[in-house]
N, C-alpha and C positions, 0 to 999 in steps of 0.2 A: 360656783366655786371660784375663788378669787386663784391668779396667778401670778408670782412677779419675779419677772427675770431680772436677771444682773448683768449686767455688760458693760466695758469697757469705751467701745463705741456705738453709736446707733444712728440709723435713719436722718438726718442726710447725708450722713456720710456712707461711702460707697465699701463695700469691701465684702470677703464671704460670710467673716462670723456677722459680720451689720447685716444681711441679705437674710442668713441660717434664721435668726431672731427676728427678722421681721415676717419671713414670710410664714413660719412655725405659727406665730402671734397670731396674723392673720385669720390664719385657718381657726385655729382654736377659740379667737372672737365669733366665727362664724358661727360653732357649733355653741356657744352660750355661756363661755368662758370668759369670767372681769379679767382684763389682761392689764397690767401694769409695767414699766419696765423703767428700772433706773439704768442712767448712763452719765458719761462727765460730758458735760458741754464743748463741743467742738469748737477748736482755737480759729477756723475759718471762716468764711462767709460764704451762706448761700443763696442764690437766689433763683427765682419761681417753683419753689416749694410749698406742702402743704405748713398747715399752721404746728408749729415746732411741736407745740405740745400734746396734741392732739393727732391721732393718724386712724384713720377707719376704727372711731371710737377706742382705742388703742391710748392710754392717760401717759405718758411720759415727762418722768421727773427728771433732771439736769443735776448733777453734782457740779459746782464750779471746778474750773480747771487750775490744778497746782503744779504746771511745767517746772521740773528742774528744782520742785520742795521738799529738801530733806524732811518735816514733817507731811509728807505730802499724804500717809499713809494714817496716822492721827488724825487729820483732816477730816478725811472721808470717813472715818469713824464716827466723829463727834456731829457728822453731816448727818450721819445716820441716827445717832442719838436724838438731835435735834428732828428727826423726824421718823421716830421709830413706831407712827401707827401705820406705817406701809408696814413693817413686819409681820406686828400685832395682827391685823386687818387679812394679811396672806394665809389662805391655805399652803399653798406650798409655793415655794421661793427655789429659784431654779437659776443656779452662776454659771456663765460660759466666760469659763478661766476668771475671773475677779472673786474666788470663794475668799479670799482675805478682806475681802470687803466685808463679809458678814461674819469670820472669825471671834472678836469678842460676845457676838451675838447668837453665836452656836451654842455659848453655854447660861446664856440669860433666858435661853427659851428649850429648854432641853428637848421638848418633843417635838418641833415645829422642822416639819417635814423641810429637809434641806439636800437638793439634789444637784450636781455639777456636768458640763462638757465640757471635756477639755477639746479646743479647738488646736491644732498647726500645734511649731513652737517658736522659741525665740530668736529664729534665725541668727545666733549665734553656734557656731559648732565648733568642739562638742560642749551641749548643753551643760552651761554652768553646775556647781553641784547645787547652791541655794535654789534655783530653777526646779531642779528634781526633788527637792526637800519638800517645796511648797506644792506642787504638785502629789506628792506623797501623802504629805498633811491633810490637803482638800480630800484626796480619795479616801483617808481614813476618816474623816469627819463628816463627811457625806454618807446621805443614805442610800444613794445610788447612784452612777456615772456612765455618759455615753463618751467612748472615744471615735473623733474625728477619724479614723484610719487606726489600723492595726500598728502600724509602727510607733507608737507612743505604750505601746503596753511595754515594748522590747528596750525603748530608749531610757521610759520613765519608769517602770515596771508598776505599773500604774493598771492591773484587769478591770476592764470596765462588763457591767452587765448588759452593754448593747455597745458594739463598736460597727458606726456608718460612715458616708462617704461624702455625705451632703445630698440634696434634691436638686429636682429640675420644677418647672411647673408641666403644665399639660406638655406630652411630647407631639412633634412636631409634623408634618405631613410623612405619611410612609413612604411616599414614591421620593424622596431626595434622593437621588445618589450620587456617590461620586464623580468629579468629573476631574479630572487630573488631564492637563494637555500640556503644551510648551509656552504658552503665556501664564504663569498660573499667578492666582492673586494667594499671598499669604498675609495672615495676620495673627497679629499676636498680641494676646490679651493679661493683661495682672500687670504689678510691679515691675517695674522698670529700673532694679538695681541687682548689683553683681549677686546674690542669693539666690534668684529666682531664674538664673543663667543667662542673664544676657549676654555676656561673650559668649557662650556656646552660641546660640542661635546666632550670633554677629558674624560670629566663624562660618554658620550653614551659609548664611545668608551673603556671605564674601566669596566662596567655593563656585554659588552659583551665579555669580557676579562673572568669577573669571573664567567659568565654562562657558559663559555668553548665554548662557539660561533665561530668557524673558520674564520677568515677573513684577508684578506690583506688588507693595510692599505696605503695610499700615502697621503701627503699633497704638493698638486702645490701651493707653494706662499712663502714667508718670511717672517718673523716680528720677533718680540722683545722674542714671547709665544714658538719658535718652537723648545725648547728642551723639551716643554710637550708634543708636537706631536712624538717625535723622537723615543720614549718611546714605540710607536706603530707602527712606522714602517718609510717609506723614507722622507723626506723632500727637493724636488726637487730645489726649488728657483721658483724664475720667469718666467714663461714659456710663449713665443708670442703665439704660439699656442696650445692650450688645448684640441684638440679635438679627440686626441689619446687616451689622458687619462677618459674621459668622455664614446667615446664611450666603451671603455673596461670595466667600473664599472657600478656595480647594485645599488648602491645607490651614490648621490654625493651631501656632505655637501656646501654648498653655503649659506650667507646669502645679497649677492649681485645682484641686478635686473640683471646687465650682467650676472654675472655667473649660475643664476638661470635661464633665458630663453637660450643660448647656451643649457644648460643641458634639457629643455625644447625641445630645435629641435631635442635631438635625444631619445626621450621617456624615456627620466631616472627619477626614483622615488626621490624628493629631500626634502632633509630635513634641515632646516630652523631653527636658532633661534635668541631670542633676549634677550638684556642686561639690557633695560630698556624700559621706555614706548614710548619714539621716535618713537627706531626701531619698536617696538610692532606695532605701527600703521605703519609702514613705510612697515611690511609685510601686516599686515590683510589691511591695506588703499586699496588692490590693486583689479583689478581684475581674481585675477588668486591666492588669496587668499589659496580656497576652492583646490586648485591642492596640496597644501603644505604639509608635515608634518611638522609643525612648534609648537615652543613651548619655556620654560626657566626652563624647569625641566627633566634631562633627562629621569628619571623613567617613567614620563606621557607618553615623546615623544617614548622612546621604546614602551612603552603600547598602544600608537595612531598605531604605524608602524605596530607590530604582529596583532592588529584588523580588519586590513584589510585584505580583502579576497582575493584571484587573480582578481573576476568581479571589486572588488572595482578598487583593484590596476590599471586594463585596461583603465578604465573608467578613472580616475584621466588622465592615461598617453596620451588616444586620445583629453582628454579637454586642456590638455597643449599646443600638437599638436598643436589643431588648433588654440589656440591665437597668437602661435609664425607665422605660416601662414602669419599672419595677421599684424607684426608686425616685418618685415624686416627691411633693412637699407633703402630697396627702399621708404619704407611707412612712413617711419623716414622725407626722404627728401621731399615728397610731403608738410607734415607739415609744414617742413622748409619756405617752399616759399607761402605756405600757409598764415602762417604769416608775411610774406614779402609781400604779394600781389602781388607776379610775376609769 
C-alpha cells in the first residue's frame, strides 16, 4: 500500500511535526508500507546528513521554496500538477497542516482517500480568523483527522476522530529518578522566542540567580530571544538528538508536547509555561497536566516546585512514566491506520 504524507517541513530539519512524520514514516516502512513524503526544500544548509532524498528507503520529493511569494500558493499547485502521478500512484495521502496543498486536487479525485493532522498553531494569538477557516475547510474536506492536543478542538473547533500528544521512542531505563540538590543543572529545550516563554523561564532563572541558587544552565535550541538565555549560561543551537542533554539535568524547561514527553521517558521533573490562554489550555487540555509544574508567573512557579516534597516529586515522575509507556511511536502508528481502516 502506497502512502504519501504532506508536510510543510521534513528531515533535515529539526522540529516535532518534522520528527511526528518521520518517525511515523519509519515505522510504517518497516511494516511494508511504500512511504513517500512531499515537503519544500529547506532555505538552509546541512551537513553530515543522509542523502536528501532518500532516508531508510523513505523516497522524498522537494517542492522549491517560494519565501515571501504572493503566488506562492499557485505554485505549489501547479508543482503538483506537474507531478500529479505521486497522487495518482497514492493509496492514501495523509497532510499535516498543508491540506491546501492538495485543495484543487480533492475534487479531481473524488474518492482518493485524503486524511489531515493538524499539528500546534500559528503562534499568533488569538488565532487569526483565515487560520480557523482553513483549518475548518481541511476538517471538512478530509476524510479523517488527528488533533495534536485537545485544545485545537476548542480554539479551532475543529473534533478530530483521534486527538494525541505526540510519541517517544523506546522509553528509557526505569530506575532514573530524580535527583534535585542545590547545584542543579537545568535545561531547556525548543524555540527560543517570546511564544514559547522565554521571559518566563528568564524570570525563573533570574529569581534563582538572586537567591544564590547554584545551577548550570544550557538552552538546546535557537531563536530570536537567545541572547537572554545567554546571560545564564550556553546556547547550543539545534540539536537532532537531545537525550544527553535531558538525561544529565534535574529539571528541563520545555513547553513542547515533544520536548515534554522525551523528558517524560527519562523521569525528569519539567516545567512548563504559557504566554497566553491557547497555550494555557494547550498544557492544562492534556492528560498529563497534573505531572507539570506549569505556570506564567515565575514567583508561583518557583513556589509550586520548592512545595513539593520528594514523595510528591516520585509520584509526579512514575505518572509521567507511564503515560509515556503508553504513548510511543509504535502507538502513534497503530492510530494512524486506525484511522485509515487498514
Amino acid at each position: 500500500m502506497n502512502i504519501l504524507f504532506l508536510t510543510h517541513h521534513f528531515y533535515p530539519e529539526i522540529g516535532g511535526v518534522e520528527k511526528h512524520v518521520l518517525e511515523i514514516s519509519k515505522i510504517l516502512k518497516n511494516q511494508g508500507f511504500k512511504i513517500t513524503i512531499i515537503s519544500e526544500e529547506s532555505t538552509r544548509s546541512f551537513t553530515n546528513v543522509q542523502d536528501d532524498n532518500l532516508i531508510n528507503d523513505i523516497k522524498i520529493y522537494r517542492i522549491p521554496s517560494f519565501p515571501n511569494d504572493k503566488l506562492k500558493k499557485f505554485k505549489i499547485w501547479f508543482w503538483f500538477f506537474k507531478n500529479i502521478s505521486l497522487i495518482k500512484n497514492a493509496d492514501i495521502i495523509h497532510a499535516h497542516d498543508v491540506f491546501f496543498w492538495y485543495l484543487p486536487f480533492r475534487f479531481l479525485f473524488l474518492n482518493k482517500k485524503i486524511f489531515t493532522t493538524f499539528h500546534g498553531y500559528e503562534t499568533i494569538f488569538p488565532p487569526k480568523k483565515s487560520a480557523i477557516f482553513i483549518r475548518r475547510l481541511s476538517k471538512f474536506l478530509s476524510m479523517g483527522t488527528i488533533n495534536i492536543g485537545e485544545y485545537i478542538n476548542k480554539w479551532y473547533k475543529t473534533p478530530a476522530n483521534f486527538t494525541i500528544y505526540g510519541g517517544v521512542e523506546a522509553v528509557k531505563n526505569e530506575e532514573l529518578k530524580v535527583k534535585i540538590n542545590n547545584n542543579l543543572n537545568i535545561v531547556f529545550i525548543g524555540r527560543i522566542e517570546k511564544d514559547n516563554g522565554v521571559e518566563i523561564y528568564s524570570g525563573i532563572l533570574k529569581i534563582l540567580k538572586d537567591k544564590k541558587t547554584k545551577f548550570k544552565f544550557t538552552a538546546v535550541g535557537n531563536g530570536s530571544f537567545k541572547n537572554i538565555f545567554k546571560e545564564y549560561g550556553l546556547v547550543t543551537g539545534f540539536i537532532k538528538n537531545t537525550d544527553d542533554y535531558i538525561k544529565n539535568a534535574d529539571i528541563i524547561f520545555a513547553s513542547s508536547y515533544l520536548s515534554i514527553l522525551e523528558a517524560f521517558s527519562f523521569k525528569k521533573l519539567v516545567i512548563s509555561v504559557y504566554t497566553n490562554e491557547l497555550k494555557k489550555d494547550y498544557l492544562e487540555m492534556t492528560p498529563f497536566s497534573e505531572f507539570l509544574v506549569k505556570g506564567n508567573n515565575p514567583e508561583k512557579i518557583i513556589d509550586q516546585f520548592l512545595n513539593l516534597n520528594n514523595k510528591e516529586k516520585n509520584e509526579m515522575l512514575e505518572k509521567e512514566y507511564n503515560f509515556v509507556k503508553e504513548n510511543t511511536w509504535e502507538d502513534l502508528a497503530k492510530i494512524y491506520k486506525k484511522l485509515w481502516k487498514i
